[in-house]
C-alpha positions in Angstrom: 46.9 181.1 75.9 44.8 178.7 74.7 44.2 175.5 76.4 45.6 172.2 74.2 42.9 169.7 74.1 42.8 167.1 76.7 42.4 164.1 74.2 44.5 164.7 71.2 44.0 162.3 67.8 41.3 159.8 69.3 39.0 160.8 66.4 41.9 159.7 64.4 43.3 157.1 66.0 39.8 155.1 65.8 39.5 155.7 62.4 42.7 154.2 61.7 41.8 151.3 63.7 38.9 150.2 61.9 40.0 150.9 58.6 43.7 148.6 59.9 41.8 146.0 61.4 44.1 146.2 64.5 41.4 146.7 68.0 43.1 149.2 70.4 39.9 150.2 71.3 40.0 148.6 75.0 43.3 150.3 75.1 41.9 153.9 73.9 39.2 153.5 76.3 41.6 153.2 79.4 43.9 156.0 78.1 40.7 158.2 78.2 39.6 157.5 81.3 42.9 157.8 83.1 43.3 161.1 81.6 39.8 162.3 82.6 40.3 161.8 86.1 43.6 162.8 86.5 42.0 166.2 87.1 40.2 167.8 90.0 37.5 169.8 87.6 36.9 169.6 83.7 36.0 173.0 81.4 32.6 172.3 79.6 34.4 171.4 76.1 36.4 168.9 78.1 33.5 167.4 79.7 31.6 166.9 76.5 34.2 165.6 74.3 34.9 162.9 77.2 31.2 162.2 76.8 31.0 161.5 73.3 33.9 159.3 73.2 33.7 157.4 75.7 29.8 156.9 74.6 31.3 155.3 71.3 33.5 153.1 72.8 31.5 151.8 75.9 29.4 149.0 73.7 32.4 148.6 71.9 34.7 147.0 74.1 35.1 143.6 76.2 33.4 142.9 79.2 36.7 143.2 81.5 38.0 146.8 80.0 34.2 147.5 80.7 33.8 146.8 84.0 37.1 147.8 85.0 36.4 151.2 83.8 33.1 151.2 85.3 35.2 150.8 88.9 37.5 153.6 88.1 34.6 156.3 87.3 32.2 154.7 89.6 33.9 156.2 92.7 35.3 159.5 90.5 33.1 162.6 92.0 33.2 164.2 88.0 32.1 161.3 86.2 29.0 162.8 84.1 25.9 161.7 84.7 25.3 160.8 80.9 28.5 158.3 81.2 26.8 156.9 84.7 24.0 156.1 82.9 25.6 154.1 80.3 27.7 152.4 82.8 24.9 151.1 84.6 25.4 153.8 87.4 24.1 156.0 89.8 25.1 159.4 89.6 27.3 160.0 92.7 26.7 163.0 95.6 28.3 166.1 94.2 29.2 167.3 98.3 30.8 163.8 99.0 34.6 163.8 99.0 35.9 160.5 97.8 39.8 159.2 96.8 40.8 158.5 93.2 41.5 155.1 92.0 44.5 153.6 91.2 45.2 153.1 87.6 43.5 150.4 85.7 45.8 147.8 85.1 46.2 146.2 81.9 45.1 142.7 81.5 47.3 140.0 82.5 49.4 138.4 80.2 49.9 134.9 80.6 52.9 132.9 81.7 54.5 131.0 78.5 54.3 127.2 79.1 57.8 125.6 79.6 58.9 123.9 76.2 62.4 122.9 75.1 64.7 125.1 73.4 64.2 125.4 70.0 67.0 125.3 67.4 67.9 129.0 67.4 68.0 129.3 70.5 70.6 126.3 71.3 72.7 128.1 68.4 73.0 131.1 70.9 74.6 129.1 73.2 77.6 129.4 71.0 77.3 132.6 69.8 80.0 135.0 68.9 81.0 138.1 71.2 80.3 141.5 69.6 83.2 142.9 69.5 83.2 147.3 69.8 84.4 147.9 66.5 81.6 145.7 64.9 79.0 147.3 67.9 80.1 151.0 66.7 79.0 149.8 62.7 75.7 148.2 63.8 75.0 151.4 65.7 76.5 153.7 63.5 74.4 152.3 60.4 71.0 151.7 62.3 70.7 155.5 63.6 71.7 156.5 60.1 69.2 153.8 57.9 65.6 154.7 57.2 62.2 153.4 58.5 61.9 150.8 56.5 66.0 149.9 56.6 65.4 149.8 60.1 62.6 147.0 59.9 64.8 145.0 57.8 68.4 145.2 59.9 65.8 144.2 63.0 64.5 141.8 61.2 68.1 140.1 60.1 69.5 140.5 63.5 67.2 138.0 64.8 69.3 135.8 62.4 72.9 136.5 63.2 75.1 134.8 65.5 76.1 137.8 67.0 75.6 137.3 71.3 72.4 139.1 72.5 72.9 141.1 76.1 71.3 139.2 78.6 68.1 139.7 79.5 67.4 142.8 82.3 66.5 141.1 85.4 62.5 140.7 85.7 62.2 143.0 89.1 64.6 145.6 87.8 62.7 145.7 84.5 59.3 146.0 85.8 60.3 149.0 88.5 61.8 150.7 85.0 59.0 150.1 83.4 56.1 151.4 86.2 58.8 155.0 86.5 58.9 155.2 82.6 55.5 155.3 82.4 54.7 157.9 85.3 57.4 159.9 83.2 55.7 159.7 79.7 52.3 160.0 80.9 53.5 163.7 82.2 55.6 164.3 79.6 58.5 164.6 81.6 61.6 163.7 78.7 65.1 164.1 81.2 63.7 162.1 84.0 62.6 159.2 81.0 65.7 159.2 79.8 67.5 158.9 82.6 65.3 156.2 83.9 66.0 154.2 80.7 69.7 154.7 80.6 70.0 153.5 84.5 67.7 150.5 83.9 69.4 149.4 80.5 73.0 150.1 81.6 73.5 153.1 79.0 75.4 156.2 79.0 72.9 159.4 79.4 74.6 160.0 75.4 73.3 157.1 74.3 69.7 157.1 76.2 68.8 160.7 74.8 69.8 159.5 70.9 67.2 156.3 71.8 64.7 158.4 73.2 64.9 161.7 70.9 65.4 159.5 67.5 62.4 161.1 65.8 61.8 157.7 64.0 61.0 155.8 67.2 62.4 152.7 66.4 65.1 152.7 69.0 62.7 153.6 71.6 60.6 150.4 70.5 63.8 148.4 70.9 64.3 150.0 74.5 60.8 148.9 75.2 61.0 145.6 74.2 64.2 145.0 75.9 62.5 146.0 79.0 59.4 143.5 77.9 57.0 146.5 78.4 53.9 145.2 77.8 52.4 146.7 74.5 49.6 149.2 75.8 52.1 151.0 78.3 54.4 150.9 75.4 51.2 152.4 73.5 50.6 155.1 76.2 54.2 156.3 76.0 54.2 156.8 72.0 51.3 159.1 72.9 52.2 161.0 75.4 55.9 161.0 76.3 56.7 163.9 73.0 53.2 164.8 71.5 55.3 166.4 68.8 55.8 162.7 67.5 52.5 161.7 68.5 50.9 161.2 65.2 48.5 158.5 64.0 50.7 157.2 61.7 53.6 157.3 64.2 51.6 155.3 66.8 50.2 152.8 64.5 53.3 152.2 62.7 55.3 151.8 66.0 53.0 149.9 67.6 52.7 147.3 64.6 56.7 147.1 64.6 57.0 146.2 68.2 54.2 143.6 68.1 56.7 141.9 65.5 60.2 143.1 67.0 61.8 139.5 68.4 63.3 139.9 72.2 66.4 138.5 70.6 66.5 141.4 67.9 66.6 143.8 70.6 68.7 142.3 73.2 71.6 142.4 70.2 71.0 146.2 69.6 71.1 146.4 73.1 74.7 144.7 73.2 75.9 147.0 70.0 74.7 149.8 71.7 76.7 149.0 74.9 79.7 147.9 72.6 79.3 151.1 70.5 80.3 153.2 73.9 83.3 150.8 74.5 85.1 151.4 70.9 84.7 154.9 71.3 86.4 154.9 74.9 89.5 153.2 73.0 89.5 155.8 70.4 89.6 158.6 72.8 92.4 157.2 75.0 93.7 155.3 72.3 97.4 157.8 73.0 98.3 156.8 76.5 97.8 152.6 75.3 101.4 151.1 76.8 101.7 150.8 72.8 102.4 153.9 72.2 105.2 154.3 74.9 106.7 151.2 73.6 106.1 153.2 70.3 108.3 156.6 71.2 111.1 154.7 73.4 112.1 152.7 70.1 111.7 156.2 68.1 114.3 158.0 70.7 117.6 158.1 69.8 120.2 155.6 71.3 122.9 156.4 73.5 126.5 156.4 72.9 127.6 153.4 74.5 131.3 153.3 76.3 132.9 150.1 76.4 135.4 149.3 79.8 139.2 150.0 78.3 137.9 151.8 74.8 137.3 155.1 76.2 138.4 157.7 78.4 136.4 160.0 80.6 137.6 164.1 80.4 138.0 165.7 83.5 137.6 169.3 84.0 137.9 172.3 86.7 139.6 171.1 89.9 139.6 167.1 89.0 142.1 167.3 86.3 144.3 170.4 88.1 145.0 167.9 91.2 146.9 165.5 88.6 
């Protein structure tokens, strides 16, 4: 069999980039260096293709992507010599048995400064429950819309005064987030999805339509829910279903969820929580105290026997003793 390459769509995925205007270079350089050294040994073709890109993107990036790259491969034992070079680095000893390094982390994002609530978000205070009926529609009608109907109903939901779920709880979310992306960086689909459903309260139904939608738009919803930070969320449209993994699918994911409000998702969220409740009701809608209520009215009355009107007819040995 042949081998599939080890960095699949790069060439593409930088060409893209500069012709876009959107920098995920710092991003692509990390992806590439966590997948080089997640092996033992490298084939030749491996080994130069690693060389050439990472060449192109070394001078190309900022200083911290740079330097924390240079710590991951500076204690790697198959870091080529060429990339050494260019990192400012002596090649290592060949005989000298030394631990990978953890994963680069991505850079820090900043803590939001405490404001005031702003008018929307003092209208949510009052919002209106989502009822299951109305959660089944929104469901319903987003897995059936298009890309681009998609965008918009995200885009309007923001708008609505329909009550958002609340938000997952920072810890939980950020131990979801750290297993989803040890799952999709080995392509490991069942134990993703079940890591999503658990951490979003979801039926496993539900979870596997998100995560095998081939649009990707209820995965980015998923995501943002869970406040993934955007190059994990990157790193999981690449390698969690490479069947998927196009450039145009990346980019056009990746510009969506830069724009997809917290809010927009949280209420696609609720709907699809809601959506499981309405069909619960359908499907044990029969034994509802209704219904009994429903068939003792339809059964037929009784013959009622008033005292002195009637007389009861005795048989067999009763009425022989008389």
């Amino acid at each position: 069999m042949t081998r599939p390459p080890l960095f699949p769509g790069f060439d593409g995925l930088m060409t893209l980039s500069r012709r876009e205007g959107v920098d995920i270079r710092p991003t692509l350089l990390r992806v590439l260096t966590d997948l080089y050294v997640q092996a033992d040994a490298h084939s030749g073709e491996e080994e130069r293709q690693f060389i050439e890109l990472t060449s192109r993107l070394i001078d190309q990036v900022d200083d911290a992507t740079r330097a924390a790259v240079r710590a991951r491969l500076a204690i790697y034992p198959g870091t080529p010599a060429v990339v050494l070079q260019r990192l400012g680095l002596r090649p290592s000893n060949p005989h000298a048995r030394m631990p990978l390094a953890g994963e680069i982390p991505a850079h820090p994002v900043a803590a939001p400064p405490v404001r005031p609530p702003t008018e929307a978000e003092l209208r949510m205070a009052s919002n209106l429950s989502m009822q299951p009926k109305d959660a089944a529609e929104i469901h319903d009608m987003f897995f059936a819309a298009s890309a681009s109907e998609r965008v918009l109903i995200l885009h309007n939901l923001a708008e609505t005064p329909l009550r958002a779920s609340a938000r997952i709880p920072a810890a939980r979310a950020a131990r979801g987030v750290e297993t989803l992306q040890m799952a999709a960086w080995v392509g490991d689909i069942e134990n993703f999805t079940l890591e999503l459903g658990e951490t979003l309260i979801l039926p496993s139904r539900v979870a596997a339509q998100v995560v095998n939608d081939p649009g990707g738009e209820p995965l980015a919803c998923a995501a943002r829910a869970l406040d993934m930070p955007a190059p994990v969320f990157q790193q999981v449209l690449l390698f969690l279903n490479p069947e998927f993994a196009t450039v145009t699918y990346v980019y056009r994911l990746s510009r969506l969820y830069d724009r997809l409000s917290e809010r927009s998702a949280l209420i696609m969220l609720a709907a699809w929580r809601g959506s499981i409740m309405a069909m619960t009701r359908a499907k044990y809608r029969p034994a509802l105290y209704d219904d009994e209520r429903q068939r003792a009215r339809a059964a037929p009355a009784r013959p009622a026997v008033q005292p002195g009107l009637g007389s009861v007819v005795r048989t067999g040995s009763q009425g022989s003793g008389r």
